[in-house]
LUMBA-498118 format. One record per atom (N, C-alpha, C): residue number from 1; atom name; residue in one letter; x, y, z. Coordinates in steps of 0.02 Angstrom, whole numbers. Layout:
+-----+------+------+--------+--------+--------+
! seq ! atom ! type !   east !  north !     up !
+-----+------+------+--------+--------+--------+
! NUM !   CA !    a !      X !      Y !      Z !
...
+-----+------+------+--------+--------+--------+
***
This chain:
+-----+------+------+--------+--------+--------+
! seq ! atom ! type !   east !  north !     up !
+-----+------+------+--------+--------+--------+
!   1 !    N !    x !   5808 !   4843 !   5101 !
!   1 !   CA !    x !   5846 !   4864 !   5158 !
!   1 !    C !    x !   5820 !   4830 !   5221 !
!   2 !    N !    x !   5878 !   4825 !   5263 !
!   2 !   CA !    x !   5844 !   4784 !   5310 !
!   2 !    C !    x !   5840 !   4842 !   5367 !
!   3 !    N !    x !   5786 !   4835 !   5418 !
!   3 !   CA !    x !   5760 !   4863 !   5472 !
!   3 !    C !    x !   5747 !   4807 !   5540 !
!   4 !    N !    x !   5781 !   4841 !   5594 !
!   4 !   CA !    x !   5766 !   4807 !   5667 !
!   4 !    C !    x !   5744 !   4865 !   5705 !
!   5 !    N !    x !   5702 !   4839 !   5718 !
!   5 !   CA !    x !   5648 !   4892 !   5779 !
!   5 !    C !    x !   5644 !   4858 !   5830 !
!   6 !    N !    x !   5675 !   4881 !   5870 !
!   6 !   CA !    x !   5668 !   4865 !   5959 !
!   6 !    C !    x !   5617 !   4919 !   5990 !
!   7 !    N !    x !   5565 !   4911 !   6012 !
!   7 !   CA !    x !   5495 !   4930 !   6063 !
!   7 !    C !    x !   5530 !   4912 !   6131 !
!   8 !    N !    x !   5515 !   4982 !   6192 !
!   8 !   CA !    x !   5529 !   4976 !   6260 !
!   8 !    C !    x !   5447 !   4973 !   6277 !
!   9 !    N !    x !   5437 !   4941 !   6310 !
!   9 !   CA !    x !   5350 !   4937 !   6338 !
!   9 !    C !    x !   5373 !   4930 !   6431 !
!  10 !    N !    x !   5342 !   4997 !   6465 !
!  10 !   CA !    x !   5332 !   4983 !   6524 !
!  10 !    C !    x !   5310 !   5077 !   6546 !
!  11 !    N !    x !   5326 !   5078 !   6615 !
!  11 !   CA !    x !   5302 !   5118 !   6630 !
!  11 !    C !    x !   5342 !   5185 !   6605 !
!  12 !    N !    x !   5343 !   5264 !   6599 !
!  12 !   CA !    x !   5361 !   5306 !   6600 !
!  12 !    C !    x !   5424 !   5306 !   6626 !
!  13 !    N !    x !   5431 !   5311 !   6675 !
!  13 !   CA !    x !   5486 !   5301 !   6740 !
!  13 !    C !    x !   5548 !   5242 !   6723 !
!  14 !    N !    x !   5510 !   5189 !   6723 !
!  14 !   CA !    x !   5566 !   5133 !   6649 !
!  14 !    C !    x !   5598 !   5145 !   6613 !
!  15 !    N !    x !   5566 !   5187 !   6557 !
!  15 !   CA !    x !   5569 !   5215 !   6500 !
!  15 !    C !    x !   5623 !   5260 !   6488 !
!  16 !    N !    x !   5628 !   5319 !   6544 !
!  16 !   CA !    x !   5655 !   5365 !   6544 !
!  16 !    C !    x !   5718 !   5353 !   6565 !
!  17 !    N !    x !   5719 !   5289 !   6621 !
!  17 !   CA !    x !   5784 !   5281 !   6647 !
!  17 !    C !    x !   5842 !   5238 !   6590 !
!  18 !    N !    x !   5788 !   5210 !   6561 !
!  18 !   CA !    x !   5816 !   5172 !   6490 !
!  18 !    C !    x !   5856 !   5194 !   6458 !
!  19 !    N !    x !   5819 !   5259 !   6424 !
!  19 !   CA !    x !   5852 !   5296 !   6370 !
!  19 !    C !    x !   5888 !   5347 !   6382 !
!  20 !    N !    x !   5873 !   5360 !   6456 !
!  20 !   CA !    x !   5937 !   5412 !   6465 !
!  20 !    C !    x !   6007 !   5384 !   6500 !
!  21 !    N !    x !   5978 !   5323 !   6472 !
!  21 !   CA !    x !   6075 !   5289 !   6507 !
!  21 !    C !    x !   6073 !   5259 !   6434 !
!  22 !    N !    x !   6059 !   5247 !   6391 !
!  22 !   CA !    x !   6100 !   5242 !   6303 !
!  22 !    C !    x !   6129 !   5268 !   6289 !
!  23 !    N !    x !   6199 !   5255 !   6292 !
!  23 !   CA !    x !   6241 !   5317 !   6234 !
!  23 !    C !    x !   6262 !   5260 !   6189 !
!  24 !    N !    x !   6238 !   5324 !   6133 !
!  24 !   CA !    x !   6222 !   5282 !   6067 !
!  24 !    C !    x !   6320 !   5291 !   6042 !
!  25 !    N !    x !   6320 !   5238 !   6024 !
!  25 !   CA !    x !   6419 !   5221 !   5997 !
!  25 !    C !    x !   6400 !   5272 !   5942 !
!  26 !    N !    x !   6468 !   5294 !   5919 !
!  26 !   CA !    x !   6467 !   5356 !   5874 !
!  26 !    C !    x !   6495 !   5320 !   5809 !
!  27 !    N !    x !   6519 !   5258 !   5821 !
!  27 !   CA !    x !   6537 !   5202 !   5745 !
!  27 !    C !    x !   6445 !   5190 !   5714 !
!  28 !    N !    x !   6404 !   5174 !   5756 !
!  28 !   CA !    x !   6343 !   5174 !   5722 !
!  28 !    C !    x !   6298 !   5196 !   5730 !
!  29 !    N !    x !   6323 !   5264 !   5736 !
!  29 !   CA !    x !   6263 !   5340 !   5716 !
!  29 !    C !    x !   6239 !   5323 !   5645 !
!  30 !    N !    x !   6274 !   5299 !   5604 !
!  30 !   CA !    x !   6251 !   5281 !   5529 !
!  30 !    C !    x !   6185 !   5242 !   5524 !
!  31 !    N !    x !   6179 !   5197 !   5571 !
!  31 !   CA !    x !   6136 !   5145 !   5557 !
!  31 !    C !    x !   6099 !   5132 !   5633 !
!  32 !    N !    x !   6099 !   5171 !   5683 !
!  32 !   CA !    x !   6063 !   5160 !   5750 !
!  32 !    C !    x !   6032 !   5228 !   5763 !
!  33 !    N !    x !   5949 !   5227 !   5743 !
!  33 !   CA !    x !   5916 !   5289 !   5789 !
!  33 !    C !    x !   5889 !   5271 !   5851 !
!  34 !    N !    x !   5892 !   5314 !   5897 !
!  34 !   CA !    x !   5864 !   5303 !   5954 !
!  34 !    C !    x !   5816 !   5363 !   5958 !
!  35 !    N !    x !   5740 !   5324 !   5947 !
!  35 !   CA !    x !   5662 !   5372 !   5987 !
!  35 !    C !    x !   5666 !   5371 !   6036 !
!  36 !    N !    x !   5683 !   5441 !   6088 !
!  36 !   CA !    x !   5677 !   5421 !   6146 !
!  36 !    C !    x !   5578 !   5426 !   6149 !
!  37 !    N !    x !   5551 !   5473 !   6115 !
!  37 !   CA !    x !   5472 !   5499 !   6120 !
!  37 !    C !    x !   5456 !   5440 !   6118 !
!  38 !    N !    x !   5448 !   5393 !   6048 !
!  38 !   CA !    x !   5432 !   5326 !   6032 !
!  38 !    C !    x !   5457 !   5260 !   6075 !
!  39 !    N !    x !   5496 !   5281 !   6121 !
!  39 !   CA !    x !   5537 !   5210 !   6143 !
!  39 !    C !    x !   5546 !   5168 !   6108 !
!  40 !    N !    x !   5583 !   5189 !   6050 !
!  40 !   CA !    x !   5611 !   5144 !   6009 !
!  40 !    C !    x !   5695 !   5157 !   5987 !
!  41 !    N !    x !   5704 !   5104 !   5960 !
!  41 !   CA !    x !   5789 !   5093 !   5915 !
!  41 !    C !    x !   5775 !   5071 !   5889 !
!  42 !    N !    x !   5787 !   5093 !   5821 !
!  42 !   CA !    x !   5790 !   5084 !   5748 !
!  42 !    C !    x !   5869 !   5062 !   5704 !
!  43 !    N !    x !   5864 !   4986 !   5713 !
!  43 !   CA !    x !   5946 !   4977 !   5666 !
!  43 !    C !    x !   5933 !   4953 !   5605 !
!  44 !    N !    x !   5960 !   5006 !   5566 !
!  44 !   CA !    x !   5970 !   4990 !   5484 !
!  44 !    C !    x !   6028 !   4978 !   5432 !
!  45 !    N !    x !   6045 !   4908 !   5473 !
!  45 !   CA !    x !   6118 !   4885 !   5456 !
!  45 !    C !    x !   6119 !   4875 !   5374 !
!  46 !    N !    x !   6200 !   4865 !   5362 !
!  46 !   CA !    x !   6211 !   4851 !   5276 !
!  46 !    C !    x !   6207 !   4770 !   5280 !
!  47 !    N !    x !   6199 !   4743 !   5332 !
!  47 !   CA !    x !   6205 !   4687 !   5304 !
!  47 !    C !    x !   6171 !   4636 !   5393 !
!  48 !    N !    x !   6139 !   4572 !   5374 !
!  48 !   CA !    x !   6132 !   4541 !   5422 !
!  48 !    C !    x !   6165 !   4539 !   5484 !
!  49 !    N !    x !   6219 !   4511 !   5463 !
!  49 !   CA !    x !   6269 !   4497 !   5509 !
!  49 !    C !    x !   6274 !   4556 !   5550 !
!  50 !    N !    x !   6286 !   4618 !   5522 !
!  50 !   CA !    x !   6297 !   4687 !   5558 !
!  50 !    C !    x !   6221 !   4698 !   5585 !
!  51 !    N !    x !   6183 !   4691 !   5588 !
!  51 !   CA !    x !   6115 !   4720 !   5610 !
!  51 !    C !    x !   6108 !   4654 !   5686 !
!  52 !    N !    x !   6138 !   4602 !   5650 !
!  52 !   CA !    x !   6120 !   4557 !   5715 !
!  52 !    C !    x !   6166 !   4554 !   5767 !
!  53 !    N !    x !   6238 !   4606 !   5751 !
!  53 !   CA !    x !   6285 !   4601 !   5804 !
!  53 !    C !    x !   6249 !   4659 !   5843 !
!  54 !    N !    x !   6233 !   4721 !   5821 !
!  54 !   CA !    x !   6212 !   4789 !   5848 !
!  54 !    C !    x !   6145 !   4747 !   5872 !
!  55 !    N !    x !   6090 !   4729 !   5854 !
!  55 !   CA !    x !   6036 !   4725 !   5916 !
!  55 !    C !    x !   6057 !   4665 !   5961 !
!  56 !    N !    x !   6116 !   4622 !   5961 !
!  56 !   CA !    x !   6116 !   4602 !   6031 !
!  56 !    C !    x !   6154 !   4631 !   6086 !
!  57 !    N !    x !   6188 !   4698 !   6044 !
!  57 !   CA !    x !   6212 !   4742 !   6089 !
!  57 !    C !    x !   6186 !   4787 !   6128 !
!  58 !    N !    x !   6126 !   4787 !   6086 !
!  58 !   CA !    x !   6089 !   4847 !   6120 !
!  58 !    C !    x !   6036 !   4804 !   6175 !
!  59 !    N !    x !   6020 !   4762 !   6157 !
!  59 !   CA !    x !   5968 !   4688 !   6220 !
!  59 !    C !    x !   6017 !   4684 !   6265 !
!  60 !    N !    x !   6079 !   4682 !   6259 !
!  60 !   CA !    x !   6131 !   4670 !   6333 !
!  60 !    C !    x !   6139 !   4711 !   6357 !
!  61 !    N !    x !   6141 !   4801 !   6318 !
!  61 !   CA !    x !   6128 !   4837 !   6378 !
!  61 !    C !    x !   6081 !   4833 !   6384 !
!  62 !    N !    x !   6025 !   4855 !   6371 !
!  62 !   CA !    x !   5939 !   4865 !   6395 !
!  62 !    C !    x !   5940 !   4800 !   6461 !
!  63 !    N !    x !   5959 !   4756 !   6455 !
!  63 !   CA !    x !   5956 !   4699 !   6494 !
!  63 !    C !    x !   5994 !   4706 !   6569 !
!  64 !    N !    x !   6059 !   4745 !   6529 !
!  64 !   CA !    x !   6094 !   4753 !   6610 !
!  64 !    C !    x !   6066 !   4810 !   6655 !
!  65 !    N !    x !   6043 !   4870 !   6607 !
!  65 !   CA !    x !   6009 !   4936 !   6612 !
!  65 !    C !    x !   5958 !   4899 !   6676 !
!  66 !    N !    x !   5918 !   4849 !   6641 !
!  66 !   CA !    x !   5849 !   4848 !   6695 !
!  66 !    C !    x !   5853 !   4805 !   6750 !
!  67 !    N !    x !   5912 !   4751 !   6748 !
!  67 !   CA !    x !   5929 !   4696 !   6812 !
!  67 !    C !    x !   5975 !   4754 !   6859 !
!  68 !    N !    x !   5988 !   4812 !   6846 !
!  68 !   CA !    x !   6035 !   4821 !   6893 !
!  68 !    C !    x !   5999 !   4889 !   6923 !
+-----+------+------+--------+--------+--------+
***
């Protein structure tokens, strides 16, 4: 099975603002956990292709999350 683990590393305050602006899509509750404790996302797609579309979805938000 395949596993993608995305790690948030920064301060508390980062952290918090991070994960409380994720709303996790309800198409991949199946295969996307979100730690908020751990600062992590966990995607456990059926297949490559699907695991690599979902974590660059989730890096573009995290990305827009922190430039803006």
């Amino acid at each position: 099975m395949i596993e993608i683990k995305i790690t948030i590393e920064g301060t508390e305050e980062e952290k918090a603002l991070l994960f409380n602006s994720i709303l996790q899509e309800s198409i991949d509750s199946n295969v996307v956990k979100v730690n908020k404790e751990k600062s992590e996302i966990i995607i456990t797609p059926h297949s490559l292709n699907r695991g690599r579309a979902i974590m660059n979805s989730y890096i573009s938000w995290i990305y827009t999350i922190m430039e803006t």
